[in-house]
N, C-alpha and C positions, 0 to 999 in steps of 0.2 A: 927256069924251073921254079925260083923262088918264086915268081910274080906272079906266076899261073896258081901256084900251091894259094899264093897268098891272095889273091883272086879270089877263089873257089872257097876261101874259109870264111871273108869279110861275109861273101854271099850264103853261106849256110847261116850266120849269126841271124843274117838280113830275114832268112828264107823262114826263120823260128818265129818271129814275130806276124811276118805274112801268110805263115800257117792256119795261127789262134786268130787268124782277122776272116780266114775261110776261103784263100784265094788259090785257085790254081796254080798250074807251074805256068800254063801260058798268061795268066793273068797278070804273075810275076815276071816274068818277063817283057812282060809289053809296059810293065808299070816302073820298073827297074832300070830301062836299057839306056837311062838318060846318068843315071847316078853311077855310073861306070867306077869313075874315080874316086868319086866318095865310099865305094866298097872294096876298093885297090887299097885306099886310107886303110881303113878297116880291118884288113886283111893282112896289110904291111904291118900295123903296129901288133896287132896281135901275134901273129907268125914270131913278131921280131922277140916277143916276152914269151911265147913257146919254149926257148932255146935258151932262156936262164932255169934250171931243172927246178922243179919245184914248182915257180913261181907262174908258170903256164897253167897247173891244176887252179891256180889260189886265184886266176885273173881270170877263168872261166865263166864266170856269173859277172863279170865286167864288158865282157863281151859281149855276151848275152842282153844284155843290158842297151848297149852302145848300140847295137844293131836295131834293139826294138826301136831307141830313140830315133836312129837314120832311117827307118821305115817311115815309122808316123812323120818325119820333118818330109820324106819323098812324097807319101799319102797326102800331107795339108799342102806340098806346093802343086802336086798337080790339081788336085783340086779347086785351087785357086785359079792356076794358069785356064782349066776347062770354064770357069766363070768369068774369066779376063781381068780379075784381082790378081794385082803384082802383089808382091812381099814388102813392097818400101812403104812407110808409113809416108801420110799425102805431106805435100813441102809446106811449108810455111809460107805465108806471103810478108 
C-alpha cells in the first residue's frame, strides 16, 4: 500500500511540471513509462518525510521541485535517445 501511495505521489510531483510543459495524460504516460523507478524514488522519499508531522508541509515545494527536475532530466534523455545521442560524454582516445 505504501509503494502504490508512494507511487502515485512521485507521479503527481512529475505530472506538475509536465502540465506547465502542456502535455497530456497519454503524452505523460507514453513519456514517463520508462522512469518507473525514478518516480518510485520520488515517491519513496517524499512519502517517507510526510510522516515526520510538520515537516511534510515544509518539504512540499521540495518536491515540487524534484519532480520538475526528473521531468526535464526524462524530457532531455529521450530526446536524445529519439536523435541516437547517448548521455556519456565521447571517450577520450
Amino acid at each position: 500500500m505504501f509503494l502504490a501511495a508512494a507511487y502515485f505521489a512521485g507521479l503527481g510531483f512529475v505530472a506538475v511540471a509536465a502540465a506547465q510543459h502542456g502535455l497530456t495524460a497519454q503524452q505523460r504516460k507514453t513519456g514517463l513509462e520508462t522512469q518507473r523507478w525514478r518516480i518510485l524514488g520520488l515517491g519513496v522519499a517524499m512519502e517517507t518525510l510526510f510522516l515526520v508531522p510538520f515537516l511534510g508541509i515544509l518539504m512540499l515545494p521540495v518536491g515540487v521541485a524534484a519532480g520538475t527536475i526528473l521531468f526535464s532530466r526524462c524530457e532531455a534523455s529521450s530526446a536524445a535517445t529519439e536523435r541516437g545521442v547517448s548521455g556519456r560524454a565521447p571517450a577520450r582516445p
